[in-house]
PDB file of N, CA, C and O in Angstrom:
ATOM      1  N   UNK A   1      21.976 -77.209 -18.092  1.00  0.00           N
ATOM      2  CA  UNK A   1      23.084 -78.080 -18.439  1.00  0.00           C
ATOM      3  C   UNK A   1      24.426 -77.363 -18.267  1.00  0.00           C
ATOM      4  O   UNK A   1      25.449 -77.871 -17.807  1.00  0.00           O
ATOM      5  N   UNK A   2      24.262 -76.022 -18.733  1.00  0.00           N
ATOM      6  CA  UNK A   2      25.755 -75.264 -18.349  1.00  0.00           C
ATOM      7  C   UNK A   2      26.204 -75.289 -16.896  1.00  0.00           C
ATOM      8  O   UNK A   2      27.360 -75.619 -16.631  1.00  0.00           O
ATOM      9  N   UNK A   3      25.287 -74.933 -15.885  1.00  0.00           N
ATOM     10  CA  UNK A   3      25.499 -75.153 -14.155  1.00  0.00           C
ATOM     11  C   UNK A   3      26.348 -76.873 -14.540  1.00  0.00           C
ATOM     12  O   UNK A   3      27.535 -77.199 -14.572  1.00  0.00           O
ATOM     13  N   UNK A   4      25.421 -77.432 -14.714  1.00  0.00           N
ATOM     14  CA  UNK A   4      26.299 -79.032 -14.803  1.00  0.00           C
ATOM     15  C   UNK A   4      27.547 -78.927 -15.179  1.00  0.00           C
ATOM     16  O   UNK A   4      28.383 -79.002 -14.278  1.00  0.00           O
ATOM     17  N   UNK A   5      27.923 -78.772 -16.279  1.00  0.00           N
ATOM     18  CA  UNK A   5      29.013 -78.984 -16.728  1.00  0.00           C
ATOM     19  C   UNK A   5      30.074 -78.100 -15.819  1.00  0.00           C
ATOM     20  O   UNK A   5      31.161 -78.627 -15.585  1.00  0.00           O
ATOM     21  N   UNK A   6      29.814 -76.819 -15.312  1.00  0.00           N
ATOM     22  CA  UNK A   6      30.220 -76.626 -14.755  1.00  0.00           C
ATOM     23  C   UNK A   6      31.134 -77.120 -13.881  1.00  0.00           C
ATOM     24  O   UNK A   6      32.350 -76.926 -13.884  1.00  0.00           O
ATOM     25  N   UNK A   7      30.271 -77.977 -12.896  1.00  0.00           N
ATOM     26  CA  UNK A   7      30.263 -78.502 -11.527  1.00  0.00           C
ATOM     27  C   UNK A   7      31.060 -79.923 -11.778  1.00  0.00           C
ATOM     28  O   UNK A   7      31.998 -80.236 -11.045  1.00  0.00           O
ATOM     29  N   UNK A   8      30.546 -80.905 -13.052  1.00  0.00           N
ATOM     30  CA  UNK A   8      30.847 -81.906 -13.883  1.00  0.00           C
ATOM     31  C   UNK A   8      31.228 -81.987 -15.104  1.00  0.00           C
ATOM     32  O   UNK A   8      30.554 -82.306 -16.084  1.00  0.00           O
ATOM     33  N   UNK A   9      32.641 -81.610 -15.027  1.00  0.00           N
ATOM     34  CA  UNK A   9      33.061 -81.351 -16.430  1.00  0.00           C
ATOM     35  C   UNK A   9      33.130 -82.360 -17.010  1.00  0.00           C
ATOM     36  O   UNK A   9      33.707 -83.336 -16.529  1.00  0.00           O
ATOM     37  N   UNK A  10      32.320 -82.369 -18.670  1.00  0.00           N
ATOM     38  CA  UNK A  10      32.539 -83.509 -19.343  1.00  0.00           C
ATOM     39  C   UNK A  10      31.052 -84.352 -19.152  1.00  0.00           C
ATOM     40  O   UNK A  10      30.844 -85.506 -19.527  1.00  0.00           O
ATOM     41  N   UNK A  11      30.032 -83.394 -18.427  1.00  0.00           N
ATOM     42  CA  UNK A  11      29.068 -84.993 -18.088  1.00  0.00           C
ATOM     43  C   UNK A  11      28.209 -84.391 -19.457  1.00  0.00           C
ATOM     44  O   UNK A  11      27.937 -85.091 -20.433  1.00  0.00           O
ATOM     45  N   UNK A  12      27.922 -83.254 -19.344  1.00  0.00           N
ATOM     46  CA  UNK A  12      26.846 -82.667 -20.663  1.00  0.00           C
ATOM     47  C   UNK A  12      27.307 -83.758 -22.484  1.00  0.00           C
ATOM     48  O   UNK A  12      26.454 -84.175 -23.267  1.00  0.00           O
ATOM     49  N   UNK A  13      28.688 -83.907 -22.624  1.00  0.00           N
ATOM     50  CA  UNK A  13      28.763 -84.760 -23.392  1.00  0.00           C
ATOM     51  C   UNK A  13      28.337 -86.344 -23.066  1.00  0.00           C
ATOM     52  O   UNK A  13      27.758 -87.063 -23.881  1.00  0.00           O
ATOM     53  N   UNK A  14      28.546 -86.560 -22.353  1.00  0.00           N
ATOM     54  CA  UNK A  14      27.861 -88.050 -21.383  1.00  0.00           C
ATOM     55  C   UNK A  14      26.539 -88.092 -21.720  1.00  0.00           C
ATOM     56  O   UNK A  14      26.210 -88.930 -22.560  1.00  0.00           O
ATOM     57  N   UNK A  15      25.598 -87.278 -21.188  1.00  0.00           N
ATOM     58  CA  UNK A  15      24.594 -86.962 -21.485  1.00  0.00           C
ATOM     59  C   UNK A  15      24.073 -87.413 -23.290  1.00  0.00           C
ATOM     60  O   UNK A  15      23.026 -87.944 -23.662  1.00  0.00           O
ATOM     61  N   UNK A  16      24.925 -87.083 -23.874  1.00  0.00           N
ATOM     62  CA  UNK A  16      24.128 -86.090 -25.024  1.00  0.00           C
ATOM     63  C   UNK A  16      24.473 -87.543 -25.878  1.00  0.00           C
ATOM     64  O   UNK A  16      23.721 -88.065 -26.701  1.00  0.00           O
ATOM     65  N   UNK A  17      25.698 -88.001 -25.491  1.00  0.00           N
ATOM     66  CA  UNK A  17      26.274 -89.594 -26.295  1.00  0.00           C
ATOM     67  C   UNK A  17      25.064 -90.860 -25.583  1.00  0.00           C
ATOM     68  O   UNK A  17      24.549 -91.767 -26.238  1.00  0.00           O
ATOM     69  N   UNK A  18      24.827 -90.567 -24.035  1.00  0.00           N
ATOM     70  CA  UNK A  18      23.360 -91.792 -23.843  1.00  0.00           C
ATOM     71  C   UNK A  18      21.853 -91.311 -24.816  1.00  0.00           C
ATOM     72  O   UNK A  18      20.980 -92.037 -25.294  1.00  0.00           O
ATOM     73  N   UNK A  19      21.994 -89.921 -24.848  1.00  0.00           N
ATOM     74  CA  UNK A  19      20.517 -89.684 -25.406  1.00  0.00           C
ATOM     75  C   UNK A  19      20.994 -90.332 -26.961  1.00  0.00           C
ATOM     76  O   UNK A  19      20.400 -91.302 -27.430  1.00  0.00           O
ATOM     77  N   UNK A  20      21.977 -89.756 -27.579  1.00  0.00           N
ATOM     78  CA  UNK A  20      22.480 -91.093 -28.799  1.00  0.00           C
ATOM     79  C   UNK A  20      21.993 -92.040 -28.964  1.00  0.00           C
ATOM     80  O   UNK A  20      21.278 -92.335 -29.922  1.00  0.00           O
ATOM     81  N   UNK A  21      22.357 -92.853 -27.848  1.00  0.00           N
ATOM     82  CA  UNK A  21      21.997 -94.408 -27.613  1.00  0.00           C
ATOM     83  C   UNK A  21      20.761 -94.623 -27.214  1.00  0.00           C
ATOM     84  O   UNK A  21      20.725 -95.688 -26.598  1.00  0.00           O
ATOM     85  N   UNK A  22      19.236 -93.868 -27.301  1.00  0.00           N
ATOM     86  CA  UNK A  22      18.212 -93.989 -26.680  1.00  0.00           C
ATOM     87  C   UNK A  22      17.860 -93.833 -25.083  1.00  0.00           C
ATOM     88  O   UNK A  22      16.977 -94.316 -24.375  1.00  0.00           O
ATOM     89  N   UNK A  23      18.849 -93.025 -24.866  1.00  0.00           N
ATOM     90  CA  UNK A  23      18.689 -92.918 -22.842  1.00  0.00           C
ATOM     91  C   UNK A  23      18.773 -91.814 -23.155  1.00  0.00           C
ATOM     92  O   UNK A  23      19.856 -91.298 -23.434  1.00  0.00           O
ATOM     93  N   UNK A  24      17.444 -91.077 -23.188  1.00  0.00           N
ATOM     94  CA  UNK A  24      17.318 -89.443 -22.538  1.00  0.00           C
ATOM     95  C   UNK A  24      17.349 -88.830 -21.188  1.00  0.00           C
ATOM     96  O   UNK A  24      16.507 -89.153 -20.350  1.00  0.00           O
ATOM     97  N   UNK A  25      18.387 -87.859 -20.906  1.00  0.00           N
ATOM     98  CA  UNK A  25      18.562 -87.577 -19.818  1.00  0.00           C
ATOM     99  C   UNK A  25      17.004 -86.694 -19.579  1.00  0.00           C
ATOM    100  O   UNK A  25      16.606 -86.905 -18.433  1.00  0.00           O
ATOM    101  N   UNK A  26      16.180 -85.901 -20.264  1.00  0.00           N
ATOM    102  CA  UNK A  26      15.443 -85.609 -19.757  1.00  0.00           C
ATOM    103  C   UNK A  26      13.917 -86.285 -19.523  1.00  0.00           C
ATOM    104  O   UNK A  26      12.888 -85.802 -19.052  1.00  0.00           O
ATOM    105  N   UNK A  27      14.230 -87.626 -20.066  1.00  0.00           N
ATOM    106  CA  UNK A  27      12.932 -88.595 -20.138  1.00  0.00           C
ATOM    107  C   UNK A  27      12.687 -89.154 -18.613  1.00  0.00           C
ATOM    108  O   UNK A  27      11.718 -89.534 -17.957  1.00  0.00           O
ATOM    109  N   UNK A  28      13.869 -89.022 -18.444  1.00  0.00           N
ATOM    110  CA  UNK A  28      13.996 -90.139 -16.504  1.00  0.00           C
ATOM    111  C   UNK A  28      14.160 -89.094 -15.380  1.00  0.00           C
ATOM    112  O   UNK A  28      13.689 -89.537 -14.332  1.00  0.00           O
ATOM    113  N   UNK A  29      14.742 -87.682 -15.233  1.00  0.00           N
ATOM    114  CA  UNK A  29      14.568 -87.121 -14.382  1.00  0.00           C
ATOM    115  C   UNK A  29      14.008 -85.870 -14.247  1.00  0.00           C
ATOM    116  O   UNK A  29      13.744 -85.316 -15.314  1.00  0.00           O
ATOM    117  N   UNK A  30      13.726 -85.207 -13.135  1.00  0.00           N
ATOM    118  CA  UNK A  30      12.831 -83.935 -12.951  1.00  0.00           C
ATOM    119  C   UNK A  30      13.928 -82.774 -12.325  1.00  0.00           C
ATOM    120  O   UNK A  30      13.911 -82.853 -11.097  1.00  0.00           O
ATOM    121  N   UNK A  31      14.746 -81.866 -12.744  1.00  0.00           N
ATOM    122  CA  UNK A  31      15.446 -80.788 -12.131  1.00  0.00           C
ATOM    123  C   UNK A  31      14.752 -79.878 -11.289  1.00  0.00           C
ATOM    124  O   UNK A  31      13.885 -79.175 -11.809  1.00  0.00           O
ATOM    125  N   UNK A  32      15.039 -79.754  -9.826  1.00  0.00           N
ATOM    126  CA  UNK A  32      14.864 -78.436  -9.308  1.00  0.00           C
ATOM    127  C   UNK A  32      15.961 -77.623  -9.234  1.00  0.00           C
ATOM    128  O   UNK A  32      17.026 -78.004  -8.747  1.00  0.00           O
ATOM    129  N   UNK A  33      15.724 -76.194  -9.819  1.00  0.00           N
ATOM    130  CA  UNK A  33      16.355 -75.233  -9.731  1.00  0.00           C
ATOM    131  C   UNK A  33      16.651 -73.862  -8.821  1.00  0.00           C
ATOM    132  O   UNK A  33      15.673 -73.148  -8.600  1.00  0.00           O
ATOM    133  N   UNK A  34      17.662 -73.546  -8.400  1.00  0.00           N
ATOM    134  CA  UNK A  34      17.615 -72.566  -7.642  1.00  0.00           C
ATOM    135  C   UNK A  34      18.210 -71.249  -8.579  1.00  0.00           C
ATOM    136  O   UNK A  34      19.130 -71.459  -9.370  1.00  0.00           O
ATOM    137  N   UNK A  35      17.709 -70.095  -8.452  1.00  0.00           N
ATOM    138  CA  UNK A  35      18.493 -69.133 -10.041  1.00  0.00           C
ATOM    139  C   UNK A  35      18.591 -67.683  -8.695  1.00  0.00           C
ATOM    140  O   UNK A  35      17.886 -67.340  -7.746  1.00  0.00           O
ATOM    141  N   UNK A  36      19.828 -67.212  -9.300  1.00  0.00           N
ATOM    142  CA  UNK A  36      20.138 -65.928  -9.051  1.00  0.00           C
ATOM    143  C   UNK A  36      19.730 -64.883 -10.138  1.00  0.00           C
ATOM    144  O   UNK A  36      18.955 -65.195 -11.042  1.00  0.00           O
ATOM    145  N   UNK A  37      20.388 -63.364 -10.004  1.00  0.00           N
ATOM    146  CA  UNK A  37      20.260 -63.012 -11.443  1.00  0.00           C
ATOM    147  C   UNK A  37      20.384 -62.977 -12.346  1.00  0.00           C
ATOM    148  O   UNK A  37      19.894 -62.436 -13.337  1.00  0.00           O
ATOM    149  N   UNK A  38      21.781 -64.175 -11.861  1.00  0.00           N
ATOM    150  CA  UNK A  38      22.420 -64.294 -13.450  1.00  0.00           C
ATOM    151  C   UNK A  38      22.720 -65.908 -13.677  1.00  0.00           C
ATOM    152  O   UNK A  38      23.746 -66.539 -13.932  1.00  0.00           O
ATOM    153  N   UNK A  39      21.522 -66.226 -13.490  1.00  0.00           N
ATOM    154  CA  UNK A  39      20.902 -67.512 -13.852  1.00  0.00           C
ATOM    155  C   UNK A  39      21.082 -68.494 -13.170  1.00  0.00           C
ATOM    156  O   UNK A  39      20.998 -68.274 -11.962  1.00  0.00           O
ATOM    157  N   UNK A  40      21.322 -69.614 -13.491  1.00  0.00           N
ATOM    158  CA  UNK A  40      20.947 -70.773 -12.516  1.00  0.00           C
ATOM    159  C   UNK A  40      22.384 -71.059 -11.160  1.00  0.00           C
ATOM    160  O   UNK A  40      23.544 -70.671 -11.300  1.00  0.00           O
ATOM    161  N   UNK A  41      21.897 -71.729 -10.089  1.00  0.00           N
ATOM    162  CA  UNK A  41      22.788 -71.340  -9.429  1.00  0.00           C
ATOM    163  C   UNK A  41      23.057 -72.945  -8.564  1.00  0.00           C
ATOM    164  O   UNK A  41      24.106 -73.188  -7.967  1.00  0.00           O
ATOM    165  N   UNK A  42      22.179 -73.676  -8.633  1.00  0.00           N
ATOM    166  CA  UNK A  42      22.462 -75.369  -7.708  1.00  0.00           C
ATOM    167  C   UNK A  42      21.205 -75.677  -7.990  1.00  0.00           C
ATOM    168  O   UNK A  42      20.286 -74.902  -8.256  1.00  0.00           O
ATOM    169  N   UNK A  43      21.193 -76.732  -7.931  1.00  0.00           N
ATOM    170  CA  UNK A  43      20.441 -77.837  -8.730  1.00  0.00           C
ATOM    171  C   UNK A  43      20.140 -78.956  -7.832  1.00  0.00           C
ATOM    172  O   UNK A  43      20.929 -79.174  -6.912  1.00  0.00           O
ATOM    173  N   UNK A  44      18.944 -79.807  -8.000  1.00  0.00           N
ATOM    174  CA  UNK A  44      18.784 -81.378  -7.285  1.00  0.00           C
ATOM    175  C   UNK A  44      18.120 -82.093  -8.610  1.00  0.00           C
ATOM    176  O   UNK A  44      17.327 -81.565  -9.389  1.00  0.00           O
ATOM    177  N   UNK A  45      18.378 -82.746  -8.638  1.00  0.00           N
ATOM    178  CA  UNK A  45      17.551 -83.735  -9.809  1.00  0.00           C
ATOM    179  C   UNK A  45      16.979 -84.966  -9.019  1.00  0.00           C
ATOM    180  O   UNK A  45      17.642 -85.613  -8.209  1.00  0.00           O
ATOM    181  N   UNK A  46      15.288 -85.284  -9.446  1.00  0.00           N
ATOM    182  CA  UNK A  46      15.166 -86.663  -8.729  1.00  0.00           C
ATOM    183  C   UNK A  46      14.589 -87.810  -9.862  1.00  0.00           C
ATOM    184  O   UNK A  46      13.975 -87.536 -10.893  1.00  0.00           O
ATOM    185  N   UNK A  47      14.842 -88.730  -9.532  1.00  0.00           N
ATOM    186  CA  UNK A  47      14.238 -89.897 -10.353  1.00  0.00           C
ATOM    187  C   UNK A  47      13.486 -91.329 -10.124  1.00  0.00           C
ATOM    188  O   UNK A  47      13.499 -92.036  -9.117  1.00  0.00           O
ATOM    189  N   UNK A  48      13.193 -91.420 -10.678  1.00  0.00           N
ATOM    190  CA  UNK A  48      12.543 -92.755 -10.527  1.00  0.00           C
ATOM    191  C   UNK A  48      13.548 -93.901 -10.092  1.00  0.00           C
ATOM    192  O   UNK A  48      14.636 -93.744 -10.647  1.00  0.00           O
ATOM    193  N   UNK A  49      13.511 -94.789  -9.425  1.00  0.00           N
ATOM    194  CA  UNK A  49      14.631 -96.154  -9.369  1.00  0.00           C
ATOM    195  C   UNK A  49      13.576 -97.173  -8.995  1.00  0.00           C
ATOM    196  O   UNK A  49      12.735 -96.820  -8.168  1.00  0.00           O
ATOM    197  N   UNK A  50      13.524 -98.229  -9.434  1.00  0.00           N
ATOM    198  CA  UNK A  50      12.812 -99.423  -8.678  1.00  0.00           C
ATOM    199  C   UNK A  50      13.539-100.288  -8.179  1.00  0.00           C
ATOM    200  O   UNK A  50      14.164-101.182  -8.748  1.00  0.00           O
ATOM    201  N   UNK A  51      13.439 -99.920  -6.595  1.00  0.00           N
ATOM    202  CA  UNK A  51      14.112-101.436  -6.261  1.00  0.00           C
ATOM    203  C   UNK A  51      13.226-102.867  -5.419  1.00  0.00           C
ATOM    204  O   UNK A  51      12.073-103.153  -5.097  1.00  0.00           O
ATOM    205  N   UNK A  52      14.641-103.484  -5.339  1.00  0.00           N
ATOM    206  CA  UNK A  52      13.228-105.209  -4.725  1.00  0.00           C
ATOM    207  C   UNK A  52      13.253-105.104  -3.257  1.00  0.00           C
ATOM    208  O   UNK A  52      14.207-105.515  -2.597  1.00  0.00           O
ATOM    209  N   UNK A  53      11.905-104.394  -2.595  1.00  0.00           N
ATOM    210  CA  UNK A  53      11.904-104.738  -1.032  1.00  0.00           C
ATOM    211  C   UNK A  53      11.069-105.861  -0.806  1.00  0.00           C
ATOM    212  O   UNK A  53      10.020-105.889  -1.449  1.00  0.00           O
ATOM    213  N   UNK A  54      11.384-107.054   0.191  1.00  0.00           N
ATOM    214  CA  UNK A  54      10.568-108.022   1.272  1.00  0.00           C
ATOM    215  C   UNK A  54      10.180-108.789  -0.357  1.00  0.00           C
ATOM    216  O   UNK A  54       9.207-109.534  -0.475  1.00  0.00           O
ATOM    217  N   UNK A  55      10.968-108.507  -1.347  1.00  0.00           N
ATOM    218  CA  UNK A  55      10.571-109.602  -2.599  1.00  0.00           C
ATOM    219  C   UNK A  55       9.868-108.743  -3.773  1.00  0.00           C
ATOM    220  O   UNK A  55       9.558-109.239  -4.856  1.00  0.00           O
ATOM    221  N   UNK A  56       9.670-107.482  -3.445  1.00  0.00           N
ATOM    222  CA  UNK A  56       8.325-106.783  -4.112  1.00  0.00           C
ATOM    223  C   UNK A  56       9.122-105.491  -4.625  1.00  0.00           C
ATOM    224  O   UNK A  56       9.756-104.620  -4.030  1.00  0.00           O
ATOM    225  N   UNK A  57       8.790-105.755  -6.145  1.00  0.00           N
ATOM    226  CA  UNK A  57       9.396-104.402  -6.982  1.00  0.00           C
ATOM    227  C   UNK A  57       8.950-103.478  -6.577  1.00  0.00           C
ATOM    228  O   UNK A  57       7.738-103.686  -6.511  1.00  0.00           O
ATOM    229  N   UNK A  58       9.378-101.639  -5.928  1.00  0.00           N
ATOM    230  CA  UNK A  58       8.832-100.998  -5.486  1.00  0.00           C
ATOM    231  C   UNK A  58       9.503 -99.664  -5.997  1.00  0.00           C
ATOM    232  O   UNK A  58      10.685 -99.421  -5.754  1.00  0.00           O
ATOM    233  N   UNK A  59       8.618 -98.737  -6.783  1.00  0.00           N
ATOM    234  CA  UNK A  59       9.419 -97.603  -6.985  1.00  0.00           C
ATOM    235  C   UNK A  59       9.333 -96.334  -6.129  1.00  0.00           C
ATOM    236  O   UNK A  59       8.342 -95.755  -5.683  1.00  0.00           O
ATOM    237  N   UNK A  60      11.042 -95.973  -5.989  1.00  0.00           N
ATOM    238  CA  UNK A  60      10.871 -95.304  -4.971  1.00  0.00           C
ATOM    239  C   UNK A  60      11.822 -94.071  -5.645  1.00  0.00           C
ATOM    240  O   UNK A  60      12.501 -94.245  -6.656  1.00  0.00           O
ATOM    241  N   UNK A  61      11.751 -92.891  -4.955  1.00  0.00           N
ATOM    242  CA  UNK A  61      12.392 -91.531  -5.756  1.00  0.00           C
ATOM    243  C   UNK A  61      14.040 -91.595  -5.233  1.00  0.00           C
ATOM    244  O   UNK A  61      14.303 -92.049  -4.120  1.00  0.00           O
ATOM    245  N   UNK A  62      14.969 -91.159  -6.035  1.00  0.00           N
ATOM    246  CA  UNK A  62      16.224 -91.138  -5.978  1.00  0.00           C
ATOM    247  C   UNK A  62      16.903 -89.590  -6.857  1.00  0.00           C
ATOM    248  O   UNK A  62      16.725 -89.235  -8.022  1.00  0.00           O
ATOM    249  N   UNK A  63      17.710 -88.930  -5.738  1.00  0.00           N
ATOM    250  CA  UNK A  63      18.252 -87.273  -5.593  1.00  0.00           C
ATOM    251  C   UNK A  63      19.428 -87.944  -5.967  1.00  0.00           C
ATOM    252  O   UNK A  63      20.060 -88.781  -5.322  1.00  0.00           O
ATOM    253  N   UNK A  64      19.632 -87.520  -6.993  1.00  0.00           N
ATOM    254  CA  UNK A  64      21.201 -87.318  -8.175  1.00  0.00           C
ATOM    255  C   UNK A  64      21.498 -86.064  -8.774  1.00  0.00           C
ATOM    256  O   UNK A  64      20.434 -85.464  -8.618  1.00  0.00           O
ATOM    257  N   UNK A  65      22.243 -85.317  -9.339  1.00  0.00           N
ATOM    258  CA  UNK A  65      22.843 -84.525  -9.753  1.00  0.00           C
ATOM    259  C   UNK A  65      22.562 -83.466  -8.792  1.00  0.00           C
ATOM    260  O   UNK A  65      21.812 -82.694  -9.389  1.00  0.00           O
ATOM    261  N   UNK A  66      22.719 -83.138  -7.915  1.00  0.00           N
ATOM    262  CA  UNK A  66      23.002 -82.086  -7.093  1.00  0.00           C
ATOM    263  C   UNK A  66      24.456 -81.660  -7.463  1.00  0.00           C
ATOM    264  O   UNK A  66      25.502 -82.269  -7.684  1.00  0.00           O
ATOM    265  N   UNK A  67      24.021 -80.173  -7.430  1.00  0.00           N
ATOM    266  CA  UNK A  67      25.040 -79.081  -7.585  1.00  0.00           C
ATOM    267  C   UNK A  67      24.850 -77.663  -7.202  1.00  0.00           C
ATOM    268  O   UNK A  67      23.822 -77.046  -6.923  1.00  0.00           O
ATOM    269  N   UNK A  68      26.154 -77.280  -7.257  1.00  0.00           N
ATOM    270  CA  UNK A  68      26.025 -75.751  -6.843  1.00  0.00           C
ATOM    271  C   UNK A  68      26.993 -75.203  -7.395  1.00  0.00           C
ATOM    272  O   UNK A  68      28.085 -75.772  -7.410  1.00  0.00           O
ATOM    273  N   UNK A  69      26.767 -73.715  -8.094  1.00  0.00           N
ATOM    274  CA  UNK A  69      27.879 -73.086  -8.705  1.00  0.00           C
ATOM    275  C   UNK A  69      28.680 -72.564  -7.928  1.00  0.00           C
ATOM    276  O   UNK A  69      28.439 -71.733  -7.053  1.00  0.00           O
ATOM    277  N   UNK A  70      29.847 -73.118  -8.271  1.00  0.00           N
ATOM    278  CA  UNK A  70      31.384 -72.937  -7.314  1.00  0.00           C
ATOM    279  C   UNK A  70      31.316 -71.369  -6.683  1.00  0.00           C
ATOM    280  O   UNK A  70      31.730 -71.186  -5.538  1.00  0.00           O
ATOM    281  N   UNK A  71      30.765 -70.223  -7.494  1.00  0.00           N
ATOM    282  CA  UNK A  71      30.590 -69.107  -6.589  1.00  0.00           C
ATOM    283  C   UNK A  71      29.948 -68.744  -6.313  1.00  0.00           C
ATOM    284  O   UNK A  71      29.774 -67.525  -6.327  1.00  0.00           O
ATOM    285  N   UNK A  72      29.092 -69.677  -5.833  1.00  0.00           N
ATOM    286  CA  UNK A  72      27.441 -69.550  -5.007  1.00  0.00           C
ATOM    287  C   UNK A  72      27.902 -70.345  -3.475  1.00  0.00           C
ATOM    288  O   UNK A  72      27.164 -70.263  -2.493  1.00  0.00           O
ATOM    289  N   UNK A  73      29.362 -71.190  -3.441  1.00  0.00           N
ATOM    290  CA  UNK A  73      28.712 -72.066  -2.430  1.00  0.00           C
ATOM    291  C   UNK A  73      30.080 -71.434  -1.376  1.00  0.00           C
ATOM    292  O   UNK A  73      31.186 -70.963  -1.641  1.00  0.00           O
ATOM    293  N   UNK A  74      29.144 -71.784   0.236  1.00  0.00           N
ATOM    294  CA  UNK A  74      29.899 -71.229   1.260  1.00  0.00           C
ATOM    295  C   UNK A  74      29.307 -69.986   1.455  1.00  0.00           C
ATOM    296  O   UNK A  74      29.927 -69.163   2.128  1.00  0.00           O
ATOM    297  N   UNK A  75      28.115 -69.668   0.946  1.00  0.00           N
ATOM    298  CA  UNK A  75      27.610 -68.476   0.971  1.00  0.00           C
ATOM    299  C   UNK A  75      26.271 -68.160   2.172  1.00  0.00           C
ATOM    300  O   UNK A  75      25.759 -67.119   2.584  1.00  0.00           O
ATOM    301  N   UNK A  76      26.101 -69.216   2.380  1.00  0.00           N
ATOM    302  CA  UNK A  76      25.076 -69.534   3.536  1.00  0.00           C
ATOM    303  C   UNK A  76      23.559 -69.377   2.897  1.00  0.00           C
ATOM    304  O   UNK A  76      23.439 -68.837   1.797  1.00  0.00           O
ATOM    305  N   UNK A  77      22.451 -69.844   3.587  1.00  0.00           N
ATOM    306  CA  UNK A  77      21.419 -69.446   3.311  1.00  0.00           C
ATOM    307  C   UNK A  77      20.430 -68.466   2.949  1.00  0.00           C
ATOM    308  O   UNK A  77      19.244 -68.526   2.626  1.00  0.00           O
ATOM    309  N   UNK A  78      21.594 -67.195   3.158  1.00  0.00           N
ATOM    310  CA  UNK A  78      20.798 -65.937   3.377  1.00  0.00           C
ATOM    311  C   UNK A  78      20.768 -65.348   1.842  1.00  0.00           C
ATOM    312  O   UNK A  78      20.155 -64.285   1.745  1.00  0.00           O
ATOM    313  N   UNK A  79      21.260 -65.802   0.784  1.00  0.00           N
ATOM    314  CA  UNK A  79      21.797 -65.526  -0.301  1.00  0.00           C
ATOM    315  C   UNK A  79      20.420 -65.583  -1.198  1.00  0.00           C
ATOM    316  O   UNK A  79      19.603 -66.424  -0.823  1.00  0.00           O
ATOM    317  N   UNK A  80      20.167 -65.004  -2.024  1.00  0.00           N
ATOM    318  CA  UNK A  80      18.667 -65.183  -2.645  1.00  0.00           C
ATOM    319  C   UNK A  80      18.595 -65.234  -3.860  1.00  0.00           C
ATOM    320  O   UNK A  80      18.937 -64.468  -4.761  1.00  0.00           O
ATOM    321  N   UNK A  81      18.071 -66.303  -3.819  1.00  0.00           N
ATOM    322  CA  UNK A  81      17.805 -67.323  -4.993  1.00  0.00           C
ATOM    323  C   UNK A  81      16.204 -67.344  -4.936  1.00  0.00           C
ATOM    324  O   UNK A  81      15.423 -67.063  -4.026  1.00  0.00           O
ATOM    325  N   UNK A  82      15.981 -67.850  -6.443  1.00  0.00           N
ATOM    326  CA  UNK A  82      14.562 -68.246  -6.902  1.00  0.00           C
ATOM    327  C   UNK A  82      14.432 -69.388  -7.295  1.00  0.00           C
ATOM    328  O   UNK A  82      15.111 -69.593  -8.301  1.00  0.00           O
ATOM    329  N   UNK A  83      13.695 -70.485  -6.858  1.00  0.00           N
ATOM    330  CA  UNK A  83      13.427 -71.653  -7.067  1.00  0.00           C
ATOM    331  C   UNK A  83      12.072 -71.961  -7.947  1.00  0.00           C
ATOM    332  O   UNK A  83      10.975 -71.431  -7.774  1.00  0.00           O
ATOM    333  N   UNK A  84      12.352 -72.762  -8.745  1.00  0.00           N
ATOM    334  CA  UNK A  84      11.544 -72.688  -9.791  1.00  0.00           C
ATOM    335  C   UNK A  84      11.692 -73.121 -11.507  1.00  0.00           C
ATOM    336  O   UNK A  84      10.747 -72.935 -12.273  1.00  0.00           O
TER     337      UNK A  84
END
């Protein structure tokens, strides 16, 4: 959540005021993480969405909260991270 806020200042309270209201942010999505040594470093989150194809409710996966820590990025691929 700290990478987040980071990247999205202000969403970790967002967050924390829907889980309030019965919407848990960690009930609906799955984080992948990428970590340096000094901890987490960009992020993908995916989730569930159902939408209506050819008439027919169909659930299909949806990539939201992607991020990257501001001094991780522009760094190219070669940079090493642990995913996990």
């Amino acid at each position: 959540m700290t990478l987040m806020d980071t990247v999205f200042p202000g969403l970790v309270q967002v967050i924390d005021r829907a889980r309030a209201l019965g919407a848990a942010w960690e009930e609906v999505t799955v984080p992948f993480v990428a970590s340096a040594e000094d901890g987490p470093v960009s992020q993908v989150s995916v989730m569930r969405f159902t939408m209506v194809l050819g008439g027919t409710p169909t659930d299909v996966g949806c990539l939201h909260a992607v991020c990257t820590n501001p001094a991780y990025r522009r760094r190219g691929p070669w940079v090493r991270v642990r995913c996990g």
